[in-house]
C-alpha positions in Angstrom: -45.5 49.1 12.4 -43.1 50.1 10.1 -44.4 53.0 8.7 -43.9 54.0 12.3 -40.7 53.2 12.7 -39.9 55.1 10.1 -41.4 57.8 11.5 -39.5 57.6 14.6 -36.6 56.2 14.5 -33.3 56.3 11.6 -35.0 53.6 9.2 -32.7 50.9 10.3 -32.9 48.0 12.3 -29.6 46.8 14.4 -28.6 43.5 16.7 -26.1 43.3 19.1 -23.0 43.5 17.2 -24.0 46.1 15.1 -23.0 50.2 15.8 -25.5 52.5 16.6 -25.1 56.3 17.4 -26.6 55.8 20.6 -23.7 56.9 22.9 -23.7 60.0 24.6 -20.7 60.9 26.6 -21.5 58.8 29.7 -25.0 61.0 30.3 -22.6 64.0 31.4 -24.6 67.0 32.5 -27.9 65.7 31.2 -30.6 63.5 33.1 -33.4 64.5 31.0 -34.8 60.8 30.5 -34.5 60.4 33.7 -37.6 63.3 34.1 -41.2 63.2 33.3 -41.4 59.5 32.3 -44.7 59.0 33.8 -45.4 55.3 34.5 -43.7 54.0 30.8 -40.7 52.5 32.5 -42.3 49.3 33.2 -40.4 46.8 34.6 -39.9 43.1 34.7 -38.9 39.9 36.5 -35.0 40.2 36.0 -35.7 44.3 36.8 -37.3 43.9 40.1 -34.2 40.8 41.2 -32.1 43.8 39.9 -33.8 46.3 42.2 -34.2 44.0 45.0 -30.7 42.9 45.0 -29.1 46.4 45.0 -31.4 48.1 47.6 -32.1 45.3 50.0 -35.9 45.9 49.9 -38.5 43.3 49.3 -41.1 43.6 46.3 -43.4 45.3 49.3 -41.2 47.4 50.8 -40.8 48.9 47.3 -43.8 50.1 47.1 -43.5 51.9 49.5 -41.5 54.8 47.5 -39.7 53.3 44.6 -42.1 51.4 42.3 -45.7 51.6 41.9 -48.4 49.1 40.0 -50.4 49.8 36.9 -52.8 47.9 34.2 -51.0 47.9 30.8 -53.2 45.8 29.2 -55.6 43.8 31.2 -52.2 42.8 33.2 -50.5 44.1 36.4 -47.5 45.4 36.3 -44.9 47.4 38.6 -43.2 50.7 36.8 -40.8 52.8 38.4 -41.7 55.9 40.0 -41.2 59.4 39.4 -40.9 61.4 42.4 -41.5 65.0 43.7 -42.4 68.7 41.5 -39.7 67.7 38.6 -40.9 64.3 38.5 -37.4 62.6 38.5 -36.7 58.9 38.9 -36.7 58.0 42.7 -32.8 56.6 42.0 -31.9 60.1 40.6 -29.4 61.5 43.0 -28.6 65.2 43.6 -25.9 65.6 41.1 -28.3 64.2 38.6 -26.8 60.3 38.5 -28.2 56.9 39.1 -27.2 55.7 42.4 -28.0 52.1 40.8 -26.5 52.5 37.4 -25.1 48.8 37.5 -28.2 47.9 38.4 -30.5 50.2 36.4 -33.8 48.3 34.6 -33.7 47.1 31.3 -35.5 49.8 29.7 -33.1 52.5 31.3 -30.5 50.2 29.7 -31.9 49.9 26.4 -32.4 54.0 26.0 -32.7 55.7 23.1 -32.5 52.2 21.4 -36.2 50.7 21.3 -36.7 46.7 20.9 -38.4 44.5 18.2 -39.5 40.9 19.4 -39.1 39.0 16.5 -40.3 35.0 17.3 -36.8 33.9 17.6 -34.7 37.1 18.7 -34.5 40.8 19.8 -33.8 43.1 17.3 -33.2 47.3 18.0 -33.7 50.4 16.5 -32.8 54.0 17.6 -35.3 56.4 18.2 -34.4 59.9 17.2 -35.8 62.5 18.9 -35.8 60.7 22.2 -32.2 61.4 24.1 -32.1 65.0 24.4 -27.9 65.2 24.4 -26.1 66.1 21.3 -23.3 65.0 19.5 -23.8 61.4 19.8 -21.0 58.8 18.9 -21.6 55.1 17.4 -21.4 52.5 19.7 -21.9 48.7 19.5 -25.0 47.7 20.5 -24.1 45.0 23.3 -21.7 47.8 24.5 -24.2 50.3 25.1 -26.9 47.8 26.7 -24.4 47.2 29.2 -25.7 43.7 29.9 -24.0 40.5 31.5 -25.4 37.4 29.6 -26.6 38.9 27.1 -28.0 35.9 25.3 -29.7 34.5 28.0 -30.6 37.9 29.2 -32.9 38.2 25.4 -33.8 34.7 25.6 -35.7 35.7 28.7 -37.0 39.0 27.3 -38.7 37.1 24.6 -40.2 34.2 26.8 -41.6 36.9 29.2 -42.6 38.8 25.9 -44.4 35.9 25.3 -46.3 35.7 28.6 -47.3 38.8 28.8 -49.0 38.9 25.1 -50.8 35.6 25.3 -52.1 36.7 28.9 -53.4 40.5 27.4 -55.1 38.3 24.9 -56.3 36.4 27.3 -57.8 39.3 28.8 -59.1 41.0 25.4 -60.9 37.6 24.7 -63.3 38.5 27.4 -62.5 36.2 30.7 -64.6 36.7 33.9 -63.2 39.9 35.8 -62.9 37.0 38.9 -61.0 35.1 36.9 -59.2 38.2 35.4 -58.0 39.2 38.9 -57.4 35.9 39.8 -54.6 35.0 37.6 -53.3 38.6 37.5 -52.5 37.9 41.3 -51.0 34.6 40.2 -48.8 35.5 38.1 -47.7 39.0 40.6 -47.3 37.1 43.4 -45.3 34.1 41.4 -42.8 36.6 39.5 -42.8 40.4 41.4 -43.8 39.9 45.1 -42.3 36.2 46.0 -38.6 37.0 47.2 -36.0 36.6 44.9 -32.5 35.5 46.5 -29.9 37.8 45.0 -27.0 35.4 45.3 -28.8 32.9 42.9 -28.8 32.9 39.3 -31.6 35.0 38.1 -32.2 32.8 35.0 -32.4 29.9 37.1 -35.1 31.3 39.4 -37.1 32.4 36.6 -37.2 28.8 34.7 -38.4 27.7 38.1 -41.3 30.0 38.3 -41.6 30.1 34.6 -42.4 26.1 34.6 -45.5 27.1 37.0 -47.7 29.1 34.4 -49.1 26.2 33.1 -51.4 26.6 36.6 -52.7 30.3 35.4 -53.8 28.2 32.0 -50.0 29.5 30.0 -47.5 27.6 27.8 
């Protein structure tokens, strides 16, 4: 793991207060991460109450042409799609902005910064070669991920972190494929496809589902 990171990214590791040369004159004239990113922007929970809030769709009407599911793991998961012959994000509009930038997913947030889960916080480090835009200025991290909350908002990340590696190990430790499907439609249906309501705290709708894993054999 670290020799990777070294590989990849500046050798150093940053939280929230620290600066990063991340910033990039507000994206101007460049969407290239916004192209070609196959199905790696997987989202989450707090993601999909973002995108549900700011479009007015339900997890299912979605689908339809903004998100798609995949198996990352063993688990089922939505991503966001990339859409027509230059494979852009569906939110990309003709000028090459996000039409949802206040809402945009965590991980659009997060970019070119990539996150460490450490057991009792979120630590960052800046990938290299990733943003395609030169020049880039230092920026404090909490700044640049833009984020209301921001200490609830990693609190969360690392509890559905948490989740989603003790459920792939579930699956890796050989479970019945019935029983595979059966909790991956559990925990879908519990924290993607059952309506969020977009006036409510997110954090407090989470907690609510979160305290219902213990049915799909989670802690």
């Amino acid at each position: 793991m670290l020799q990777d990171l070294q590989e990849i990214s500046d050798g150093k590791i940053y939280g929230c207060n620290d600066m990063v040369r991340a910033a990039c004159g507000d994206c101007a004239g460049c969407h290239a991460c916004c192209e070609k990113m196959g199905t790696s922007i997987v989202l989450d929970p707090c993601d999909i109450w973002r995108l549900t809030t700011v479009t007015g769709k339900n997890f299912e009407q979605l689908l339809v042409d903004t998100i798609e599911l995949q198996v990352v793991d063993g688990v089922i998961l939505p991503n966001l799609r990339m859409d027509g012959e230059k494979e852009q994000c569906v939110f990309l509009n003709e000028q090459g902005r996000c039409r949802i930038h206040a809402m945009r997913p965590g991980l659009c947030r997060v970019f070119p910064l990539g996150r460490i889960y450490e057991e009792d916080r979120i630590r960052y480090f800046l990938q290299m070669d990733a943003c395609q835009k030169p020049g880039r200025s230092k920026v404090k991290v909490g700044k640049w991920l833009d984020t209301p909350q921001m200490e609830r908002y990693e609190r969360f990340l690392l509890d559905w972190h948490a989740i989603r590696k003790q459920l792939e190990k579930q699956m890796k430790d050989g479970i019945g494929e019935q029983e595979a499907k059966t909790i991956n439609m559990f925990l879908l249906n519990l924290f993607f496809i059952k309506p969020y309501e977009p006036e409510q705290d997110f954090y407090e709708q989470y907690e609510e589902r979160r305290a219902m894993t213990g049915q799909a054999g989670l802690k």
